[in-house]
C-alpha positions in Angstrom: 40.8 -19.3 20.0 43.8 -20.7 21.6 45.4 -18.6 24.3 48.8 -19.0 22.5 47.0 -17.2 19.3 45.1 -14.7 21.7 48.5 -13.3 22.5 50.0 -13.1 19.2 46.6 -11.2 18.3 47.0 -8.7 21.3 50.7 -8.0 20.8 50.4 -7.5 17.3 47.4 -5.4 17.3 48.7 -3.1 20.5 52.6 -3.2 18.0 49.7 -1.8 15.4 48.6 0.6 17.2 51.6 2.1 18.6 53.1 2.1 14.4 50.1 3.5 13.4 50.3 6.8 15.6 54.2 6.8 15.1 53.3 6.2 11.7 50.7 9.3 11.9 52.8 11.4 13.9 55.9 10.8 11.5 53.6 12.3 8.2 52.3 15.3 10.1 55.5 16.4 11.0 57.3 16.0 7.7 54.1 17.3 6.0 54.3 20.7 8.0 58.5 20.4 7.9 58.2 20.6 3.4 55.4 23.1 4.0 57.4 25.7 5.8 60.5 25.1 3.3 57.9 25.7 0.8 56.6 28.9 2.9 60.2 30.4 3.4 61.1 30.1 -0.5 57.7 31.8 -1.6 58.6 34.3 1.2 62.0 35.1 0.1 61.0 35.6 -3.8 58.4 37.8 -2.7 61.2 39.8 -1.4 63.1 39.7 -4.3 60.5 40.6 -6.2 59.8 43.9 -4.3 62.8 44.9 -4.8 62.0 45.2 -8.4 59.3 46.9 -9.0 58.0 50.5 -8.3 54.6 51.9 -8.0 53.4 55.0 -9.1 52.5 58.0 -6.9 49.4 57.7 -8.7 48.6 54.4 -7.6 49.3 52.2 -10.9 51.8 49.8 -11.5 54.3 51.3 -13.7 57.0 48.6 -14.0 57.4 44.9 -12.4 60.2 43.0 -13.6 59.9 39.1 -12.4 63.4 37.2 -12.0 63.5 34.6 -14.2 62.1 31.4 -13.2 65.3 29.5 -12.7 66.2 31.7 -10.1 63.5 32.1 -8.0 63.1 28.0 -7.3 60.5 27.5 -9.3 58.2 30.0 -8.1 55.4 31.4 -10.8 54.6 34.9 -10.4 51.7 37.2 -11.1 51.0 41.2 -10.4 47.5 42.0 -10.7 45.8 45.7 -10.4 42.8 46.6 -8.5 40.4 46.4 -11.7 41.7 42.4 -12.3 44.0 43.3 -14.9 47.3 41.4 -15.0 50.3 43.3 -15.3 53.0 40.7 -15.3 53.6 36.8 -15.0 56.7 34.7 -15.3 53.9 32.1 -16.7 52.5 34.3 -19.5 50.6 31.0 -20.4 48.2 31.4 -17.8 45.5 34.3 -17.8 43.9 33.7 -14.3 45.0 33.8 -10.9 46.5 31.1 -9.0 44.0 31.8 -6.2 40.8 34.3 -7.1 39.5 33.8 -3.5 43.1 35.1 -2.4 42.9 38.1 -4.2 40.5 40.1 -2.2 42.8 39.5 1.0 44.1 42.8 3.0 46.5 41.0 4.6 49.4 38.5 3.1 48.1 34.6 2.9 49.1 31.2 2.2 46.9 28.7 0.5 47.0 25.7 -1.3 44.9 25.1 -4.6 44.5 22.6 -7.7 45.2 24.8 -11.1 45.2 22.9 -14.1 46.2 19.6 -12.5 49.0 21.2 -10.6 48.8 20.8 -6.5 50.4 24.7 -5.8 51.1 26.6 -2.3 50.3 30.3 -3.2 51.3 33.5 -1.4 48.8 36.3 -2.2 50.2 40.0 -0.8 48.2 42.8 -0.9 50.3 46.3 -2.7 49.1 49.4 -1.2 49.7 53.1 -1.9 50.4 55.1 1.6 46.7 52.8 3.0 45.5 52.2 -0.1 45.8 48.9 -2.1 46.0 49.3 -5.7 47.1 45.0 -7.1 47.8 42.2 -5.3 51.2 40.1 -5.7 50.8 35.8 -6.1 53.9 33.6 -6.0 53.2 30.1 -6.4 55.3 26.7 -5.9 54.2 23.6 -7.4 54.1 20.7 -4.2 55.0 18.0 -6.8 58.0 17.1 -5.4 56.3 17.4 -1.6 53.7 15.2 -2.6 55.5 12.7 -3.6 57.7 12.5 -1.0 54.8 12.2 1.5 53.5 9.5 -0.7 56.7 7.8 -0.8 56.8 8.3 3.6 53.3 6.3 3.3 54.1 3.9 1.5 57.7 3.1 3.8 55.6 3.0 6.6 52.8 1.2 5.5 55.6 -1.7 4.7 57.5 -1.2 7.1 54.4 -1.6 9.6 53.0 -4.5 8.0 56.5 -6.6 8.1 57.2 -5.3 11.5 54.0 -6.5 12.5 54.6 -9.6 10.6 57.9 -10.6 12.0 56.3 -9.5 16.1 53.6 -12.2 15.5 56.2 -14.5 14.2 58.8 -14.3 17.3 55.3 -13.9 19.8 53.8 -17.3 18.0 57.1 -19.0 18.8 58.5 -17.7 22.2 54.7 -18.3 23.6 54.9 -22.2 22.1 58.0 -22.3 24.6 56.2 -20.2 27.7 53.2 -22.0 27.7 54.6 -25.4 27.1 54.5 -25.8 30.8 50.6 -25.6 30.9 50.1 -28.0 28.3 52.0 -30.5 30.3 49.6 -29.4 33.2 46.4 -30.4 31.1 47.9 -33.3 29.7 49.0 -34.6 33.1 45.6 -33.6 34.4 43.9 -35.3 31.8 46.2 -38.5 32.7 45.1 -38.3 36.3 41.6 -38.3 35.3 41.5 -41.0 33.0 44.1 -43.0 35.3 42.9 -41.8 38.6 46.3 -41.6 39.4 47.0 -38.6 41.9 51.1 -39.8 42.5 51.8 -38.0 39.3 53.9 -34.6 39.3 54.6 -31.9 37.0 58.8 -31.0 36.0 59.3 -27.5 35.5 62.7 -27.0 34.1 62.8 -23.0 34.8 62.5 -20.4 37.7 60.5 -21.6 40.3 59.7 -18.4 41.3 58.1 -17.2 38.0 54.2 -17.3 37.2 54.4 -20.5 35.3 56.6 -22.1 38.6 54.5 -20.8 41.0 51.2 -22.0 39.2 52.9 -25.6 38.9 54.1 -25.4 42.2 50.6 -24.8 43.6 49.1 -27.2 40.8 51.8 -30.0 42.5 50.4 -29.4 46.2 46.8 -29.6 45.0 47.8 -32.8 43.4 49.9 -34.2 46.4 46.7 -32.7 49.1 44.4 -34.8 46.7 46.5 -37.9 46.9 46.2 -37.2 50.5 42.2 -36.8 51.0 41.9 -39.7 49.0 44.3 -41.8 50.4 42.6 -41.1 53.9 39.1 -41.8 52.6 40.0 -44.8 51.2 41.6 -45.7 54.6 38.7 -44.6 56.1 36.1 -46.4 54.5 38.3 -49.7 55.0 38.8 -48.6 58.7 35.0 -47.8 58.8 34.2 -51.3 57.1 36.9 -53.5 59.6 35.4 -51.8 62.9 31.4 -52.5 61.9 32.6 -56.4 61.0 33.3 -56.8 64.4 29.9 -56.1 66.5 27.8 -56.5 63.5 29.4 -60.4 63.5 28.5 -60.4 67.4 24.9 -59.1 66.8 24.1 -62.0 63.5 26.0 -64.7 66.0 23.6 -63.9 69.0 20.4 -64.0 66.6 21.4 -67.1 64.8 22.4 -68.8 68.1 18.5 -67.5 69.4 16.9 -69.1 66.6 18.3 -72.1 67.3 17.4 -72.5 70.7 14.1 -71.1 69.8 13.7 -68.8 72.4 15.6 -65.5 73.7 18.9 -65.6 75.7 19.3 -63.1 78.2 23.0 -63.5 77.5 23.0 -63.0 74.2 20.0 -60.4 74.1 23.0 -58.4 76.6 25.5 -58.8 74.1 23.4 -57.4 71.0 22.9 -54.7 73.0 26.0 -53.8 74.2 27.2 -53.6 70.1 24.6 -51.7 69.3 25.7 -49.2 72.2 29.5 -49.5 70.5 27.9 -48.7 67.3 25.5 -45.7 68.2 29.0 -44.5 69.6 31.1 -44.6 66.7 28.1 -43.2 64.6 28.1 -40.2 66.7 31.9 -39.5 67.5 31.9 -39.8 63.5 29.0 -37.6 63.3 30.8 -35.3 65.6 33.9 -35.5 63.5 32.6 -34.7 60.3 31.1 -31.3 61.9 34.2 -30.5 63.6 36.7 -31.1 60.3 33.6 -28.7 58.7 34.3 -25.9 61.0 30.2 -26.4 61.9 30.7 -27.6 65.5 27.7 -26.7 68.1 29.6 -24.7 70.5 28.1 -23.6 73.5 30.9 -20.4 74.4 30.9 -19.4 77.9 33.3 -18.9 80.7 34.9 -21.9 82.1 36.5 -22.5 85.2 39.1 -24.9 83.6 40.6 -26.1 87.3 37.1 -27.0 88.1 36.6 -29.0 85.5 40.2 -31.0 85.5 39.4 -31.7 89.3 35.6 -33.3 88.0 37.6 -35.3 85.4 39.9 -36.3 87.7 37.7 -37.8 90.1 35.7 -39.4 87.6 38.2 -41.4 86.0 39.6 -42.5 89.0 37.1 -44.8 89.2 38.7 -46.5 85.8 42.0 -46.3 87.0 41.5 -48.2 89.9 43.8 -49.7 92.0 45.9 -50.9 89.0 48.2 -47.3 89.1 48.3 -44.2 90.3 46.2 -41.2 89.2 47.5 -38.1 90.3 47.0 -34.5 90.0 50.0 -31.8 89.4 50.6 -28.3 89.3 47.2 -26.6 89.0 46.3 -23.0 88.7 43.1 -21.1 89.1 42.4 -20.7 84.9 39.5 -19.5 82.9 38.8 -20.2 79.5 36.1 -19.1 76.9 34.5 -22.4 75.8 32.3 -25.3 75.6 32.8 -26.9 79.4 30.7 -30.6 77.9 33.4 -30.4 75.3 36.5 -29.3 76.7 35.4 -32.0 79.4 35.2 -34.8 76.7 38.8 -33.5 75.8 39.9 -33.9 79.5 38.0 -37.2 79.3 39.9 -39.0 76.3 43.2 -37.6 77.2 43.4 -39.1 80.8 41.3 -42.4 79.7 43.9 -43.6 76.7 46.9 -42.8 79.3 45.3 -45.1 82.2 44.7 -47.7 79.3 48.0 -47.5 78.0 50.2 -47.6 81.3 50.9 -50.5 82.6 50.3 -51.7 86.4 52.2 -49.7 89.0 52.3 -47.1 86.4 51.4 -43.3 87.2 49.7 -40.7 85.1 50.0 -37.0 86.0 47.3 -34.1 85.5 49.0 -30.8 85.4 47.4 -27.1 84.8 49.1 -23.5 84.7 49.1 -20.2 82.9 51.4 -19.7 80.2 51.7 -16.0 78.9 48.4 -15.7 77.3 47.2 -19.3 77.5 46.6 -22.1 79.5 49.0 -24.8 79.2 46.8 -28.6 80.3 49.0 -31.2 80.4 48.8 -35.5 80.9 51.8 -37.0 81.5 52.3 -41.2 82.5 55.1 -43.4 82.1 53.8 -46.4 79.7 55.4 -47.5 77.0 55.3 -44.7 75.2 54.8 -44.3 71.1 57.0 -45.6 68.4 58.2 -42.6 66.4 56.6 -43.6 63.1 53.8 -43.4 64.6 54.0 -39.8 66.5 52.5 -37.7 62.9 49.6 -40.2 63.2 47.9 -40.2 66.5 45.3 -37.7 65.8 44.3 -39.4 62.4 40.9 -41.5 62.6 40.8 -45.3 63.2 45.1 -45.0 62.7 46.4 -48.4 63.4 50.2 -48.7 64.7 51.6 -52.0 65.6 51.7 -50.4 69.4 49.6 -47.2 68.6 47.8 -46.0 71.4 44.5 -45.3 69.8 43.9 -48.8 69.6 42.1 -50.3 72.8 43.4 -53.4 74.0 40.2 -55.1 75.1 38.5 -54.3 71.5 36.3 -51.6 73.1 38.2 -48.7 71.3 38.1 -47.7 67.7 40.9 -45.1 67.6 38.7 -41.8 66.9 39.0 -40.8 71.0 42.4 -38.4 70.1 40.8 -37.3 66.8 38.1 -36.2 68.5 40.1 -34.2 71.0 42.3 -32.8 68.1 39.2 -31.4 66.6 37.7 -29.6 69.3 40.6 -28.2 71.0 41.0 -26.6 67.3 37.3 -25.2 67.3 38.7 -23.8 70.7 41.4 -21.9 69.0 43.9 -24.1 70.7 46.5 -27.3 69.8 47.4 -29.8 71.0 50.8 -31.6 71.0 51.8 -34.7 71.7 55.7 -35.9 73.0 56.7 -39.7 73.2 59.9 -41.5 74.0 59.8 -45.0 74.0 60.1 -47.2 77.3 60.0 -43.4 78.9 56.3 -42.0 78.6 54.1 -39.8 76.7 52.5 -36.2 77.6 49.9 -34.7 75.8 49.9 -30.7 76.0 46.8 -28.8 75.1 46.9 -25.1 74.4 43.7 -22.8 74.9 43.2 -19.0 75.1 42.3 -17.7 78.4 39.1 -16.0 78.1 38.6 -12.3 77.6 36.0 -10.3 78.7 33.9 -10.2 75.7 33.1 -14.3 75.6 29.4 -14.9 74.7 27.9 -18.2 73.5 
């Protein structure tokens, strides 16, 4: 069953529901409102009635004169003795009582019986002597015209149910085709994507954003447009993946097919077959490492680290690579302790300093800075190269990105852009950022934010 029908079913059941008690409620209280008219009519001809008639000191009726029926609203009346003789009807017709049960009553009561095919309401009152009863009085109304209006209530709201109930499922059937016409554009575009495998599709909602139906599409679009995303970068990445193993894999079959040839091994080339399959153990394992830090399932080994101490032992070490070519120098440093992994917050320190000595030119200067900012401590690497083109800035972190002049791409062929990735990734396991600012022909600094540790850091 169709949701659309599921809804017309459950508002038309619950409208139902609610008719059916009004419905209920409605019968009972006309039903008891006739009733009591009835009541109040017997009562006041019973009253009448006493007024008429006169009982013997003795106990025995003497005389009981009856208004005539016409005036006493169609009431029947009957006097009977003690011995269950009848002294006087207005019904002379009938020889029994309206209500035998009734007539042993010491007190006055209302019933209802069927006599002869007539539905009646009957007042039996007891007629006493000083404390002695002697007869009983019975007035009885005929509910005919009670009945049938109850009957006729029934039947109004039996109708009037049915084609109120009718008429709801009619304007619910329709004004749901409009509401969930929406969702039947998501499946069908849904359906579209997956028989297309086109993700650039989107989904027009003409009404309130901010309703359920918006909000679902709204969420349904960002899926879409994160999908279009993750795909988009796995297909890059695969190509990516695919361009950067041609390379040393070409080396590596050139080497063995020049070997052959000569029939015996070359020290050169047995060096250069090695050195590829160093590049590629590499990539394998900075991808490796990757793919557990985008997870969230990065090997962390949390303890106290003296960050200053370990900016100084990166320092020094990539002095070494910078050389005499420019000038590698160290800012601002405070004393800072973060909670951490020191092997990978050193590999962090590692890339960021290496890929500015690689991309400043000669006589250049890169700059090592660290100091406490409110809560965290504030790393930064500033040099004076070219800088990055600003179409490239929202990239820099992204694997194996390729800018006409982005820096994750090594100049000598050695690099295969996934040093700043690596570097975004773990400074996020760390709880930190990073940020990156550029200016063309001016420089670019790299900024990495990290909690300073507290007192409860464990591993």
């Amino acid at each position: 069953m169709s949701l659309r029908a599921r809804l017309t079913l459950l508002y038309t059941t619950l409208l139902g529901g609610i008719l059916l008690l009004f419905g209920v409620t409605v019968y009972l209280f006309v039903g008891i409102l006739l009733t009591n008219q009835v009541d109040d009519n017997l009562v006041q001809t019973f009253e009448d009635i006493r007024t008429n008639t006169r009982l013997e000191s003795v106990g025995k009726i003497e005389v009981l004169r009856l208004p005539s029926l016409d005036l006493t609203g169609n009431v029947y009346a009957q006097a009977w003795d003690r011995s269950g003789q009848l002294h006087n009807s207005n019904v002379p017709e009938l020889k029994q009582p309206f209500d035998p049960i009734s007539m042993q009553s010491s007190t006055p009561l209302f019933s209802e019986v069927d006599l002869e095919g007539l539905h009646l309401r009957v007042l039996s009152v007891p007629l006493v002597v000083g404390e002695r009863p002697i007869g009983t009085l019975q007035m009885a109304s005929n509910l005919r015209m009670v009945d049938a209006t109850l009957n006729t209530l029934v039947t109004v709201l039996v109708v009037g149910s049915l084609i109120a109930m009718g008429m709801t499922a009619l304007v619910v059937w329709l004004s749901t085709r409009r509401a969930l016409a929406p969702l039947e554009a998501v499946t069908q575009t849904a359906l579209q994507i997956s028989r297309a495998d086109d993700l650039s599709r989107r989904i027009l909602y003409q009404g309130p954003p901010g309703d359920e139906v918006g909000q679902l599409i709204t969420a349904f679009n960002q899926t879409l447009a994160r999908l279009e995303n993750l795909f988009n970068t796995q297909r890059r990445f695969l190509a990516d993946v695919g361009h950067e193993l041609r390379t040393p894999l070409t080396v590596i079959k050139g080497n063995a097919e020049l070997m052959r040839r000569m029939g015996c091994s070359d020290e050169e080339s047995l060096e250069g077959i090695e050195n590829e399959v160093d590049r590629l153990t590499r990539m394998v394992g900075d991808l490796l490492l990757l793919a557990q830090a985008e997870s969230g399932k990065l090997p962390l080994d949390r303890r106290v680290v003296e960050l200053d101490t370990l900016v100084l032992e990166a320092l020094q070490q990539m002095r070494v690579l910078a050389g005499e070519r420019l000038s590698l120098k160290l800012g601002e440093i405070d004393q800072i302790q973060v909670c951490g992994d020191q092997d990978r917050l050193k590999q962090v320190l590692v890339n960021l300093i290496g890929n500015a000595i690689q991309y400043t030119p000669p006589g250049g200067e890169v700059i090592v800075g660290l100091e406490k900012s409110d809560s965290q401590a504030k790393l930064t690497v500033r040099d004076n190269g070219p800088g990055i083109p600003v179409e490239d800035l929202p990239h820099v972190f992204e694997r194996f990105y390729r800018g006409e002049k982005a820096r994750t791409r090594s100049r000598d062929g050695k690099g295969y852009g996934l040093g700043l990735s690596i570097a975004y990734w773990i400074v996020r396991n760390h709880e930190g950022r990073i940020e990156v600012d550029s200016k063309q022909g001016k420089g670019t600094t790299f900024c990495v934010w990290l909690p300073l540790a507290q007192k409860d850091c464990a591993g």
